[in-house]
C-alpha positions as a Markdown table, in Angstrom:
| # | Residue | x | y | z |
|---|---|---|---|---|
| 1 | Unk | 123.1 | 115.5 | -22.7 |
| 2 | Unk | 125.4 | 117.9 | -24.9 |
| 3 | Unk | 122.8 | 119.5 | -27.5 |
| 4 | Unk | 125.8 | 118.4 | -30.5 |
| 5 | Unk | 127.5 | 116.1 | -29.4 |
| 6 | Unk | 128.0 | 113.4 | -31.3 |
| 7 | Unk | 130.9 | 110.5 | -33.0 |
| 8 | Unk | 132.2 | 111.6 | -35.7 |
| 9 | Unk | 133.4 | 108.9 | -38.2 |
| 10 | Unk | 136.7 | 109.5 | -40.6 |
| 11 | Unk | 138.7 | 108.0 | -42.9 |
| 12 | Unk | 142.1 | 109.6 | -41.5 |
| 13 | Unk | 142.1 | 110.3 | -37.7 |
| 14 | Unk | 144.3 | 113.1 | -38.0 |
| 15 | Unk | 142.9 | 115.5 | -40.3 |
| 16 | Unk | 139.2 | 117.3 | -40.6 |
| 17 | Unk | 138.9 | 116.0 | -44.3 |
| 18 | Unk | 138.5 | 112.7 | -43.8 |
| 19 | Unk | 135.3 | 113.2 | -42.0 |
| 20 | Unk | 132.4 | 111.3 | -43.6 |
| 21 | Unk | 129.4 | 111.0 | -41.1 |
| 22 | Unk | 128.7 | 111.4 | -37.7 |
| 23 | Unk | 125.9 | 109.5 | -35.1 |
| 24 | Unk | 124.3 | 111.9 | -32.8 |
| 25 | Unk | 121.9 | 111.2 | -30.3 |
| 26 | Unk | 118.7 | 113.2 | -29.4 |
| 27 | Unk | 115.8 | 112.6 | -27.2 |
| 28 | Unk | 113.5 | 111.8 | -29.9 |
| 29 | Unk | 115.7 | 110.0 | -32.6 |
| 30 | Unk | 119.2 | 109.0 | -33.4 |
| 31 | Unk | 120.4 | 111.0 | -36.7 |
| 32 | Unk | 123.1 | 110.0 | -39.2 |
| 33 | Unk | 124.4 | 112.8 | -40.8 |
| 34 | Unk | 126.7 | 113.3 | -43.5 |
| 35 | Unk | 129.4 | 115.2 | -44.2 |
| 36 | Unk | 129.3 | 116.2 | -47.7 |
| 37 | Unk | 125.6 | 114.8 | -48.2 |
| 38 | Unk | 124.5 | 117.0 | -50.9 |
| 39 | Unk | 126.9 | 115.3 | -53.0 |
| 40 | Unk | 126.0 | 111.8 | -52.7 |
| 41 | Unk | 123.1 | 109.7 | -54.5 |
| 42 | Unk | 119.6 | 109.3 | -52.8 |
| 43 | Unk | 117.9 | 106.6 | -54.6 |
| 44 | Unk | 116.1 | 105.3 | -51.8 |
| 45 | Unk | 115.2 | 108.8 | -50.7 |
| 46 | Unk | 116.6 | 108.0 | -47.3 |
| 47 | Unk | 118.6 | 111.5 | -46.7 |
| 48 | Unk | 117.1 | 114.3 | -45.7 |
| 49 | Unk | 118.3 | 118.7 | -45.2 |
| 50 | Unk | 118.2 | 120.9 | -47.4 |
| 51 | Unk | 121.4 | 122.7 | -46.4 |
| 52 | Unk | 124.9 | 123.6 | -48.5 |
| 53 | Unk | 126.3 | 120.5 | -47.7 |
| 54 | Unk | 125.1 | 118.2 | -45.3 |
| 55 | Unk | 122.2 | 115.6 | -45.1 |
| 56 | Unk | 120.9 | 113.3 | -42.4 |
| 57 | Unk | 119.3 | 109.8 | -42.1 |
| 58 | Unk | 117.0 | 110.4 | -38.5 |
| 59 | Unk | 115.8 | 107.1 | -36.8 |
| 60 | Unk | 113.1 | 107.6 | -34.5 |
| 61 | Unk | 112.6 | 103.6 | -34.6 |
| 62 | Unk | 114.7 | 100.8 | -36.0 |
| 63 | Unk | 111.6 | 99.2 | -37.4 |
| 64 | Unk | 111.0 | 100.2 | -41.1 |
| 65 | Unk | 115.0 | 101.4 | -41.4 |
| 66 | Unk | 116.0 | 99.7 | -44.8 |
| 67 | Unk | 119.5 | 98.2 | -43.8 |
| 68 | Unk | 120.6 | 98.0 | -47.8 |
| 69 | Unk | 119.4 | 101.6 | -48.2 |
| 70 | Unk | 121.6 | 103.4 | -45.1 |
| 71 | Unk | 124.7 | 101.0 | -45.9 |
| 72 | Unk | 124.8 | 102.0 | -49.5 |
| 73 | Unk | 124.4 | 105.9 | -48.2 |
| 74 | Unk | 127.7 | 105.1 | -45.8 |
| 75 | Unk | 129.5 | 103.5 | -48.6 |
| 76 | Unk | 128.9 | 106.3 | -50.9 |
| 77 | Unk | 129.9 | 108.5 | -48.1 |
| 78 | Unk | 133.0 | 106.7 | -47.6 |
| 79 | Unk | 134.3 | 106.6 | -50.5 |
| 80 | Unk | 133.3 | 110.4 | -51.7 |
| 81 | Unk | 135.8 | 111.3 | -48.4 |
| 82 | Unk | 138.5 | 108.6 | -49.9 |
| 83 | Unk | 138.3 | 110.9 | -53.0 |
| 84 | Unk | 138.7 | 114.0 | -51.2 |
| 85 | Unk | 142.5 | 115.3 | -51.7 |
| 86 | Unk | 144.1 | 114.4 | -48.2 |
């Protein structure tokens, strides 16, 4: 298994902007991580890094994983990118 490899997810196929999260698998956990993290709101405290920009959501079980909590982070996510000057 590739160490980064990984699906990124973007908003317009054909340029790097777009780019909003990507799902990468690792032995221990699955991670969602975020493009521009750093810029979105956390009120369920769900993201995680402490980097310039990105963030992550790791799943190490499905159990416990608040469904409303990670869909309003993608949403957020989505439509920061949509903002972004394409």
């Amino acid at each position: 298994m590739p160490k980064y490899g990984g699906t990124l997810y973007t908003l317009w196929p054909d340029q790097k902007e777009g780019q909003f999260c990507g799902v990468f698998v690792y032995k221990d956990h699955v991670q969602l991580a975020f493009s521009h993290g750093t810029a979105l709101l956390n009120p369920a405290g769900v993201l995680t890094g402490t980097g310039k920009l990105r963030c992550r959501i790791n799943f190490a079980r499905l159990d416990g994983v608040s469904e409303d909590a990670v869909g309003a982070v993608v949403a957020a996510a989505v439509a920061f990118s949509a903002g972004q000057t394409r």
